[in-house]
mmCIF file of the N, C-alpha and C atoms, coordinates in Angstrom:
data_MODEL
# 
_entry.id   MODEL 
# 
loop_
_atom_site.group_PDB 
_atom_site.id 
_atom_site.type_symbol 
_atom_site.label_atom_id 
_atom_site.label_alt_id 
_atom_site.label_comp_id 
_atom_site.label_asym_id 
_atom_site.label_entity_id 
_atom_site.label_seq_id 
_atom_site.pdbx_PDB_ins_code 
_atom_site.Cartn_x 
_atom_site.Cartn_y 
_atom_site.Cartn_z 
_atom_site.occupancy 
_atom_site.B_iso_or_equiv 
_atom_site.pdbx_formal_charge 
_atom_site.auth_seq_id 
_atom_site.auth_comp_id 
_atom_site.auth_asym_id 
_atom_site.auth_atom_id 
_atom_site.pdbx_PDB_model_num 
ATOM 1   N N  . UNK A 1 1  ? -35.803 41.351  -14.922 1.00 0.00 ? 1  UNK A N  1 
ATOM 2   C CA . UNK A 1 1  ? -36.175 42.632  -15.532 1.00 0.00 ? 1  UNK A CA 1 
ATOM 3   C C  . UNK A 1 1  ? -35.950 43.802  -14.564 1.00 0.00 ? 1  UNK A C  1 
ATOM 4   N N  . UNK A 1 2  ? -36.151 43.385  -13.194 1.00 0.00 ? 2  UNK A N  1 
ATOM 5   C CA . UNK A 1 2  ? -35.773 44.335  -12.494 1.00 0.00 ? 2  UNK A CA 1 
ATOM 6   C C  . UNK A 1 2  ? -34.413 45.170  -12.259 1.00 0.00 ? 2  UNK A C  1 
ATOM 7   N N  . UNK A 1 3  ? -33.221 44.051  -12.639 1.00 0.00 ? 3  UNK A N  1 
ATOM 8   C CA . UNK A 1 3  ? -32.387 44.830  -12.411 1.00 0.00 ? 3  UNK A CA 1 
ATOM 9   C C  . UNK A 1 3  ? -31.955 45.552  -13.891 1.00 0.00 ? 3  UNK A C  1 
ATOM 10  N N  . UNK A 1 4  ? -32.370 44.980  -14.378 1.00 0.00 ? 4  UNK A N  1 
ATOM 11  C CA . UNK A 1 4  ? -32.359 45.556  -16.017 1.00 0.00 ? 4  UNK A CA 1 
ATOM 12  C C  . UNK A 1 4  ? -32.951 47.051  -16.195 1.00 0.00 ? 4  UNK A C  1 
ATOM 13  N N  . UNK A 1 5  ? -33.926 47.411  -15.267 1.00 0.00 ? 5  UNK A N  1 
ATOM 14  C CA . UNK A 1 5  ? -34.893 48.696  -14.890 1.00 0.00 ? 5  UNK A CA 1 
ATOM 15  C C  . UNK A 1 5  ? -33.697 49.499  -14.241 1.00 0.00 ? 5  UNK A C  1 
ATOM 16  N N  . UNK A 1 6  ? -33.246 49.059  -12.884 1.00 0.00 ? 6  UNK A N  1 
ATOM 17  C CA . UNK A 1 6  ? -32.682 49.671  -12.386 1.00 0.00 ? 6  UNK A CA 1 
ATOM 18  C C  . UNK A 1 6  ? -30.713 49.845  -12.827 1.00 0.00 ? 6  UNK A C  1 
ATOM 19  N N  . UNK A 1 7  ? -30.328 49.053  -13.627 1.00 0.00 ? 7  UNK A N  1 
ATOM 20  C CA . UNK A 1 7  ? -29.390 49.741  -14.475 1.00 0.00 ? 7  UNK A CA 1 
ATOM 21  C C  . UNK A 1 7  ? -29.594 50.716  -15.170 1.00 0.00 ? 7  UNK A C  1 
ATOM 22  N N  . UNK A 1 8  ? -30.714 51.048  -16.239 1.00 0.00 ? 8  UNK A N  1 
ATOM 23  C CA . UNK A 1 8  ? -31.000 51.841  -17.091 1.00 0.00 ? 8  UNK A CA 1 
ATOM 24  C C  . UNK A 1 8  ? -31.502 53.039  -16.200 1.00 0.00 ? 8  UNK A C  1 
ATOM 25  N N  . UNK A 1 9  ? -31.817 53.264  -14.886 1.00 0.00 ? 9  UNK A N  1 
ATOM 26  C CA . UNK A 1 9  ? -32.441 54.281  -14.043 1.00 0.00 ? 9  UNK A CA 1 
ATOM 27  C C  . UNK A 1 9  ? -30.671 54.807  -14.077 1.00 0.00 ? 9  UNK A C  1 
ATOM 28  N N  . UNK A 1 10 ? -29.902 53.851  -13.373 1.00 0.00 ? 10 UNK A N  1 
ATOM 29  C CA . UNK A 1 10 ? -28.708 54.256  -13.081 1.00 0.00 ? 10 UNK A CA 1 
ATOM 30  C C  . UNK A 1 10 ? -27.500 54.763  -14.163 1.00 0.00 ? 10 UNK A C  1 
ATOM 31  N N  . UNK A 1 11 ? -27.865 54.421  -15.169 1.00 0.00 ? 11 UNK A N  1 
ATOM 32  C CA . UNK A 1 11 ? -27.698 55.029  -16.130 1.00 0.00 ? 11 UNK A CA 1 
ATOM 33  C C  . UNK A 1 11 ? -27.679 56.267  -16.877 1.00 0.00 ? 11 UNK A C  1 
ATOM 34  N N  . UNK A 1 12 ? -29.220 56.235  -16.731 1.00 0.00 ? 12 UNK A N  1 
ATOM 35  C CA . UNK A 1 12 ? -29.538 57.716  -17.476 1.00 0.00 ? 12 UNK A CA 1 
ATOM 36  C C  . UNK A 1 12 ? -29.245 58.824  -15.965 1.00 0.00 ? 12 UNK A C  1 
ATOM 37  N N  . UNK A 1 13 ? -29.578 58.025  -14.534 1.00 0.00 ? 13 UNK A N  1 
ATOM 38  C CA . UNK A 1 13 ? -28.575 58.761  -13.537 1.00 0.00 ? 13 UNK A CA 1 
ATOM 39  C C  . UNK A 1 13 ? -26.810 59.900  -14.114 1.00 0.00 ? 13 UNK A C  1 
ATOM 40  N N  . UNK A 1 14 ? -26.371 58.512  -14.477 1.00 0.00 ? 14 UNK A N  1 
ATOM 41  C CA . UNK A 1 14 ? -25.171 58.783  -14.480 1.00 0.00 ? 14 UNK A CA 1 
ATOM 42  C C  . UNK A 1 14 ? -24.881 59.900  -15.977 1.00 0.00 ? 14 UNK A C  1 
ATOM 43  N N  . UNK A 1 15 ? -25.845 60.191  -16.851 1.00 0.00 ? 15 UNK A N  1 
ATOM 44  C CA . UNK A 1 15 ? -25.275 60.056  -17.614 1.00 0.00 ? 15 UNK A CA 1 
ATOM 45  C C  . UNK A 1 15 ? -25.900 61.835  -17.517 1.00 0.00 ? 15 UNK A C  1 
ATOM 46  N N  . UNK A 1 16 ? -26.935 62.274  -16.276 1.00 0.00 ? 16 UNK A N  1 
ATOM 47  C CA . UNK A 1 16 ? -27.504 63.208  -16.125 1.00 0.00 ? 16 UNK A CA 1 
ATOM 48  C C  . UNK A 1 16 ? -26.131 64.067  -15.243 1.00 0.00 ? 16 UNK A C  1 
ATOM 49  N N  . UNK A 1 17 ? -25.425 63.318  -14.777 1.00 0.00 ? 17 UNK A N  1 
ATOM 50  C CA . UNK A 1 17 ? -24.751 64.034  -13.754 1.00 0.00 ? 17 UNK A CA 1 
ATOM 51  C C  . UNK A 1 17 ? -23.451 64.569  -14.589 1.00 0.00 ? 17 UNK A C  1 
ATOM 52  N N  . UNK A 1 18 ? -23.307 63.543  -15.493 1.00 0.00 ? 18 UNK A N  1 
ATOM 53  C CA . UNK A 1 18 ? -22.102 64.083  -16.724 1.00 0.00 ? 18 UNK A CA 1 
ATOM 54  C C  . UNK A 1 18 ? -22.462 65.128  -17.092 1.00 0.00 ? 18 UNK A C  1 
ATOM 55  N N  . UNK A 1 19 ? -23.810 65.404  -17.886 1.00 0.00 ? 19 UNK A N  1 
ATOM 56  C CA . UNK A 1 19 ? -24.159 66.727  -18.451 1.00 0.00 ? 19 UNK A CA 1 
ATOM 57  C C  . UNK A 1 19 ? -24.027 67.831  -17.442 1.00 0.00 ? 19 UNK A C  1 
ATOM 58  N N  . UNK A 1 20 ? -24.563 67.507  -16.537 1.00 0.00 ? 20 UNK A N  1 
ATOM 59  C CA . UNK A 1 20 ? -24.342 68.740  -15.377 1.00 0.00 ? 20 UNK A CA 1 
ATOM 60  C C  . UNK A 1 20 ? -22.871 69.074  -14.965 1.00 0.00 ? 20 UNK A C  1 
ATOM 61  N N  . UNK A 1 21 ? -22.065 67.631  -14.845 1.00 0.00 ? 21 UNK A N  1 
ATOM 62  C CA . UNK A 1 21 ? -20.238 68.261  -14.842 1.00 0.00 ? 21 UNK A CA 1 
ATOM 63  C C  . UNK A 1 21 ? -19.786 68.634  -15.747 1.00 0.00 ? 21 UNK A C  1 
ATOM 64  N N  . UNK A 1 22 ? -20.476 68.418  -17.520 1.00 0.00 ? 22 UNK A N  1 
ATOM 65  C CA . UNK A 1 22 ? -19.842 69.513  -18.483 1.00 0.00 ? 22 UNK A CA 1 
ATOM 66  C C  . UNK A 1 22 ? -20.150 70.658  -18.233 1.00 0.00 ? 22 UNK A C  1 
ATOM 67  N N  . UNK A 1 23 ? -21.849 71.137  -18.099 1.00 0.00 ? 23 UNK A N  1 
ATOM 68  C CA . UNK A 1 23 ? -22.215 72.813  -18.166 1.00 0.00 ? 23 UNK A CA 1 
ATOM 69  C C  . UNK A 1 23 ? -21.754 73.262  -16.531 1.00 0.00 ? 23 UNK A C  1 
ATOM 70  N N  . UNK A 1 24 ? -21.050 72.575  -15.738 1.00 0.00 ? 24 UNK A N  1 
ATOM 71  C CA . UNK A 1 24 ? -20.495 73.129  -14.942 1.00 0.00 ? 24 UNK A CA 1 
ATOM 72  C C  . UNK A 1 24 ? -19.012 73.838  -15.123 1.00 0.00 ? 24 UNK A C  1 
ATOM 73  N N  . UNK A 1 25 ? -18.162 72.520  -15.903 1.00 0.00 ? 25 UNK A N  1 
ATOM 74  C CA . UNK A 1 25 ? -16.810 72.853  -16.353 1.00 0.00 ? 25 UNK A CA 1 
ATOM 75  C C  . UNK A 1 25 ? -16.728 74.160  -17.481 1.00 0.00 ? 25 UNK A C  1 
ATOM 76  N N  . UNK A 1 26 ? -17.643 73.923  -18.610 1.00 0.00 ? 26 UNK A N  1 
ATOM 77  C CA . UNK A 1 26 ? -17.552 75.097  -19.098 1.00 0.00 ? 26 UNK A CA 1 
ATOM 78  C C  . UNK A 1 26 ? -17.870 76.459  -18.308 1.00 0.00 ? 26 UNK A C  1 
ATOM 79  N N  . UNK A 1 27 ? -18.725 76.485  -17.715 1.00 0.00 ? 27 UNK A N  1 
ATOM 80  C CA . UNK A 1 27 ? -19.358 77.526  -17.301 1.00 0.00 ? 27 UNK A CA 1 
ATOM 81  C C  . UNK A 1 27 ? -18.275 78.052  -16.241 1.00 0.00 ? 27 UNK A C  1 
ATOM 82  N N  . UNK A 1 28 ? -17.846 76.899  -15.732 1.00 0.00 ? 28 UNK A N  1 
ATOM 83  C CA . UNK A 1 28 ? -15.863 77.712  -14.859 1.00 0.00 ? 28 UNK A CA 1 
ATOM 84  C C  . UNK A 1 28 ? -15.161 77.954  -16.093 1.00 0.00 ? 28 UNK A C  1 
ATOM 85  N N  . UNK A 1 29 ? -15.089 77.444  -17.089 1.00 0.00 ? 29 UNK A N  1 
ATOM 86  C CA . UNK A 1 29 ? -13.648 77.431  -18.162 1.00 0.00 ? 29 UNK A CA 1 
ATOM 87  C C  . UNK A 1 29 ? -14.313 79.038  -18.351 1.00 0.00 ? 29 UNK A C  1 
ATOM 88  N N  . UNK A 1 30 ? -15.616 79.492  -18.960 1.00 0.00 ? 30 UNK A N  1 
ATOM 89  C CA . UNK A 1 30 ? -16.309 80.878  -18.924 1.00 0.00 ? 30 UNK A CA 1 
ATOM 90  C C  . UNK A 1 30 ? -15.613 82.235  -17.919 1.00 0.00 ? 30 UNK A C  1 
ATOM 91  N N  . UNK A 1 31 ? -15.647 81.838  -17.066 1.00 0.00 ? 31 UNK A N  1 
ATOM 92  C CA . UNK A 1 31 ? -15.330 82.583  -15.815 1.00 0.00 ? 31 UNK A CA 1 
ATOM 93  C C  . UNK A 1 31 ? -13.921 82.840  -15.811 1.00 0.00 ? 31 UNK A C  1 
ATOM 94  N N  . UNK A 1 32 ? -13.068 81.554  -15.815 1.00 0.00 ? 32 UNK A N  1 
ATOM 95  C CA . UNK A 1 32 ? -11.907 81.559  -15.743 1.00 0.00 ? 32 UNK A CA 1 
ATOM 96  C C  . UNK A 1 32 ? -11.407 82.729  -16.898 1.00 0.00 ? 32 UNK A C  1 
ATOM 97  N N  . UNK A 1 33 ? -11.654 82.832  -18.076 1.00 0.00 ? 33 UNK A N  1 
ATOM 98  C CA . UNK A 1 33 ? -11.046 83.269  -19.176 1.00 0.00 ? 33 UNK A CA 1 
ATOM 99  C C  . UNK A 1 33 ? -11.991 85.021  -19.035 1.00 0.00 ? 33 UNK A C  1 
ATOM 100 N N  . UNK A 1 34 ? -13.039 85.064  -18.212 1.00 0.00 ? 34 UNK A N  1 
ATOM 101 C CA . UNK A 1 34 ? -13.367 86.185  -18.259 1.00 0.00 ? 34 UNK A CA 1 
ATOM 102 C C  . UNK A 1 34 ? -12.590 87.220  -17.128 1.00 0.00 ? 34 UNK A C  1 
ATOM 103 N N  . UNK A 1 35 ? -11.909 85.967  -16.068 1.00 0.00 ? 35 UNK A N  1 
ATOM 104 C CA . UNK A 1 35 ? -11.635 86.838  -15.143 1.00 0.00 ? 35 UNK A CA 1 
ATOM 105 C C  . UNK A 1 35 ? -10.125 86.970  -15.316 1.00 0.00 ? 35 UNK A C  1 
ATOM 106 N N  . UNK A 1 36 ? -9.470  86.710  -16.573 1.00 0.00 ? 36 UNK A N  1 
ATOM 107 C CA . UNK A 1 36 ? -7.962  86.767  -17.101 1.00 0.00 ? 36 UNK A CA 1 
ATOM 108 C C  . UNK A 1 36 ? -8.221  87.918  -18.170 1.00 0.00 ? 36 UNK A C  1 
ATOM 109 N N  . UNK A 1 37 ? -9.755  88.135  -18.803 1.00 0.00 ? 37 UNK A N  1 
ATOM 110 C CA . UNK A 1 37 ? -9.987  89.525  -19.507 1.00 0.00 ? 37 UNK A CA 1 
ATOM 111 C C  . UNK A 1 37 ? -9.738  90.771  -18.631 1.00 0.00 ? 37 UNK A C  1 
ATOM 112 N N  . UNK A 1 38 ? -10.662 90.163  -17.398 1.00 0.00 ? 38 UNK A N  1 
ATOM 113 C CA . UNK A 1 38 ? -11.079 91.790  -16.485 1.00 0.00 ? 38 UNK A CA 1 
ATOM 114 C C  . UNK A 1 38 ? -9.586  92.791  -16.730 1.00 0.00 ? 38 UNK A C  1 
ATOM 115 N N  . UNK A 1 39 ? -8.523  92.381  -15.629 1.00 0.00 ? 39 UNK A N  1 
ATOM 116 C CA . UNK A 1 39 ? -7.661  93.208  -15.718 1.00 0.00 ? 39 UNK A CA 1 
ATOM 117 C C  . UNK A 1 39 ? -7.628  94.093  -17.446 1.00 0.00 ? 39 UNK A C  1 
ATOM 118 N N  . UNK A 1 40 ? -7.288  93.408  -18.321 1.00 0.00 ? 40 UNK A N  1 
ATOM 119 C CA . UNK A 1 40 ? -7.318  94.079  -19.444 1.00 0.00 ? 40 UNK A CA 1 
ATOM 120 C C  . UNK A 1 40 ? -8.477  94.837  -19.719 1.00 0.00 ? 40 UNK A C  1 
ATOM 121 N N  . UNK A 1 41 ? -9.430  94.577  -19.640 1.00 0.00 ? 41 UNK A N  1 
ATOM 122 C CA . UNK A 1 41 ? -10.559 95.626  -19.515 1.00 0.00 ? 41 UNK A CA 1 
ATOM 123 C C  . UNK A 1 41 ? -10.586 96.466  -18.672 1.00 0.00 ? 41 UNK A C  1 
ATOM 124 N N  . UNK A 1 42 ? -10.143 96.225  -17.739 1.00 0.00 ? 42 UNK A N  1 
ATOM 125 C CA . UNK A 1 42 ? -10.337 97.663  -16.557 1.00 0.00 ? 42 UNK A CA 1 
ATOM 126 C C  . UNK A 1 42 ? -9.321  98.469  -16.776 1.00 0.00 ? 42 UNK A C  1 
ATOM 127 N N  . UNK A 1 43 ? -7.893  98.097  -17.646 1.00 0.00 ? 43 UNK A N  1 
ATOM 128 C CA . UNK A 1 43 ? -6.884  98.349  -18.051 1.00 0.00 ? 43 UNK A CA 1 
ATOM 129 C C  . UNK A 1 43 ? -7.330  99.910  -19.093 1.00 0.00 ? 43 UNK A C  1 
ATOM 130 N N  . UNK A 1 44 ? -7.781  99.042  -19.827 1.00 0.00 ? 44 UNK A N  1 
ATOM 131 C CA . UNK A 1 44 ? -8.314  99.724  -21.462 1.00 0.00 ? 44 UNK A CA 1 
ATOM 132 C C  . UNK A 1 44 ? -9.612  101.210 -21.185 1.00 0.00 ? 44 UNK A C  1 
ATOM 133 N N  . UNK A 1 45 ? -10.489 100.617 -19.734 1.00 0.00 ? 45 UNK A N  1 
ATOM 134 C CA . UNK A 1 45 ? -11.688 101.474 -19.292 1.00 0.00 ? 45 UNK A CA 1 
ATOM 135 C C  . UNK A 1 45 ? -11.019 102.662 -18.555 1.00 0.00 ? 45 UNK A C  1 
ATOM 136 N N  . UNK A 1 46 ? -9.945  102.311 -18.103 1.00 0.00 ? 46 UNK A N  1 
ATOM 137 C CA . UNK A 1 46 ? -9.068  103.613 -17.397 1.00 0.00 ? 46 UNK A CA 1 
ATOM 138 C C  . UNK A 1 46 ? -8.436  104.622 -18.257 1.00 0.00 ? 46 UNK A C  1 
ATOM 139 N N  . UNK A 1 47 ? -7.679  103.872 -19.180 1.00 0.00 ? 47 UNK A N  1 
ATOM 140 C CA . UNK A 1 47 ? -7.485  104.779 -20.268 1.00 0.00 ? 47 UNK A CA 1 
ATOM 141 C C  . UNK A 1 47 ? -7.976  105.969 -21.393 1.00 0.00 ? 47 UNK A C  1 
ATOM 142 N N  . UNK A 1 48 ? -9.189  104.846 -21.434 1.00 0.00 ? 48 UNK A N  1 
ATOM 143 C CA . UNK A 1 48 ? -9.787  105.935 -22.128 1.00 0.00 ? 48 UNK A CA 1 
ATOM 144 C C  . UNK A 1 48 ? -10.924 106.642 -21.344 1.00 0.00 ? 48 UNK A C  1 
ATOM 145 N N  . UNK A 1 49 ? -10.780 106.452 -20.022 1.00 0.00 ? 49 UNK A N  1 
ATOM 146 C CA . UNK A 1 49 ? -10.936 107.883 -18.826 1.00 0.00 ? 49 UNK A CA 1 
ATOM 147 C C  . UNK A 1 49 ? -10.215 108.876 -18.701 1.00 0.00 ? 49 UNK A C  1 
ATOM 148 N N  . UNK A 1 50 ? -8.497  108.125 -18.599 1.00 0.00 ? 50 UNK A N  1 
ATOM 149 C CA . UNK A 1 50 ? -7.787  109.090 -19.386 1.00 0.00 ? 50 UNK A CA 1 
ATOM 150 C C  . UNK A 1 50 ? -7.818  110.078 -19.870 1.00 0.00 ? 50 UNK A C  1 
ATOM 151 N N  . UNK A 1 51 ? -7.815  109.217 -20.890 1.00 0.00 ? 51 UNK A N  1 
ATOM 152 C CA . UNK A 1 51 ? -8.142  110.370 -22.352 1.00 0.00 ? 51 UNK A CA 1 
ATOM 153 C C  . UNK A 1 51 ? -9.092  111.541 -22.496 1.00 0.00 ? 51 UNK A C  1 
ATOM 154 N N  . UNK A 1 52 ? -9.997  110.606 -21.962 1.00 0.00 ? 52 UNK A N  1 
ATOM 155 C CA . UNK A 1 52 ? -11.169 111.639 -21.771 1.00 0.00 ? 52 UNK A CA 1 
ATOM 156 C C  . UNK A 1 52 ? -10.911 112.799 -20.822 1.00 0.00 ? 52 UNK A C  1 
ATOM 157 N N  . UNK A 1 53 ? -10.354 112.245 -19.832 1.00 0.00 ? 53 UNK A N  1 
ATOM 158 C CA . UNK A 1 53 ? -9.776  113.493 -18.661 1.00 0.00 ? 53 UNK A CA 1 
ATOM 159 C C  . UNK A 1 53 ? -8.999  114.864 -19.329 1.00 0.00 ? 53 UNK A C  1 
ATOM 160 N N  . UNK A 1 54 ? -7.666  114.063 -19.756 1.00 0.00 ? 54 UNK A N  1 
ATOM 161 C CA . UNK A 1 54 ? -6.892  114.648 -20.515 1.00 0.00 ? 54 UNK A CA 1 
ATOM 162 C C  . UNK A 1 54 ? -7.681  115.624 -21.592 1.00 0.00 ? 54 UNK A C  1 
ATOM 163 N N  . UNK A 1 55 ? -8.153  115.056 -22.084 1.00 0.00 ? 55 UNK A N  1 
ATOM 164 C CA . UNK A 1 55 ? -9.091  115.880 -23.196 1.00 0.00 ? 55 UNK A CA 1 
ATOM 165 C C  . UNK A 1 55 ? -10.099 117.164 -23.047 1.00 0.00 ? 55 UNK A C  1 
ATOM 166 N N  . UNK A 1 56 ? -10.514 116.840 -21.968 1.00 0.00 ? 56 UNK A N  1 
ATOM 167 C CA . UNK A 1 56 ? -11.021 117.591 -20.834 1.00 0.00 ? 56 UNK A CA 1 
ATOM 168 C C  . UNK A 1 56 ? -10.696 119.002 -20.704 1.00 0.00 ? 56 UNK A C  1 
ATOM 169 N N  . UNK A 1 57 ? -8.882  118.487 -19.654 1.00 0.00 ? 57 UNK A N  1 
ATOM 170 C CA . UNK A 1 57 ? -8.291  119.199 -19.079 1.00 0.00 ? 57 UNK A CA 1 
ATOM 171 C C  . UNK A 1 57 ? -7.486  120.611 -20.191 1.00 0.00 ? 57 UNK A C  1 
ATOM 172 N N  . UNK A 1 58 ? -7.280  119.758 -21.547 1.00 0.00 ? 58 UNK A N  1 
ATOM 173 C CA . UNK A 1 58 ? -6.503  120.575 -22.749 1.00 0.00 ? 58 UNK A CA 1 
ATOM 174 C C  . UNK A 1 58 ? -7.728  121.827 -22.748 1.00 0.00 ? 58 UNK A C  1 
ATOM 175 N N  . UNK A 1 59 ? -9.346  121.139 -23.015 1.00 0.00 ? 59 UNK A N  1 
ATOM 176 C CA . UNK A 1 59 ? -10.397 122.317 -24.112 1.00 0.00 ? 59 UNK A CA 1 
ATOM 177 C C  . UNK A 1 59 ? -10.816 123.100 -23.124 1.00 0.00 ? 59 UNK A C  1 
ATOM 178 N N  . UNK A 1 60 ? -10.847 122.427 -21.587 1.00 0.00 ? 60 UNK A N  1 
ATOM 179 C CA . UNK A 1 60 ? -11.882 123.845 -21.392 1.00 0.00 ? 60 UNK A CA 1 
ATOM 180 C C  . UNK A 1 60 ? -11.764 123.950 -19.970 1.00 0.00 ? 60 UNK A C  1 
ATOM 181 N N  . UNK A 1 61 ? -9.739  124.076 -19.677 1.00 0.00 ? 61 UNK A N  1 
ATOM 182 C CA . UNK A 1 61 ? -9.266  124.512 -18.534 1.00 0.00 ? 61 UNK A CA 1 
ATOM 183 C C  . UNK A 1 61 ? -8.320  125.704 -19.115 1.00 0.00 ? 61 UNK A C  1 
# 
């Protein structure tokens, strides 16, 4: 019975460390795809600084 205990310890071990290497992998796959957004966002946040500049510069220079 004992080793029967200590399979099932090693087990739910193993099966704790899986869950933790999925919400790890996602949580990079997260990152990864946010940090292939940034540029485009900082892209898009400049622009319409831009604009705003520009817009600016037309009304009330």
């Amino acid at each position: 019975m004992a080793l029967h205990r200590l399979t099932m310890a090693l087990h739910r071990l193993t099966m704790a460390l899986h869950r933790l290497t999925m919400a790890l992998h996602r949580l990079t796959m997260a990152l990864h795809r946010l940090t292939k957004m940034l540029p485009l966002v900082l892209k898009s946040m400049v622009l319409k600084i831009d604009v705003v500049y520009v817009d600016f510069l037309i009304n009330y220079v």
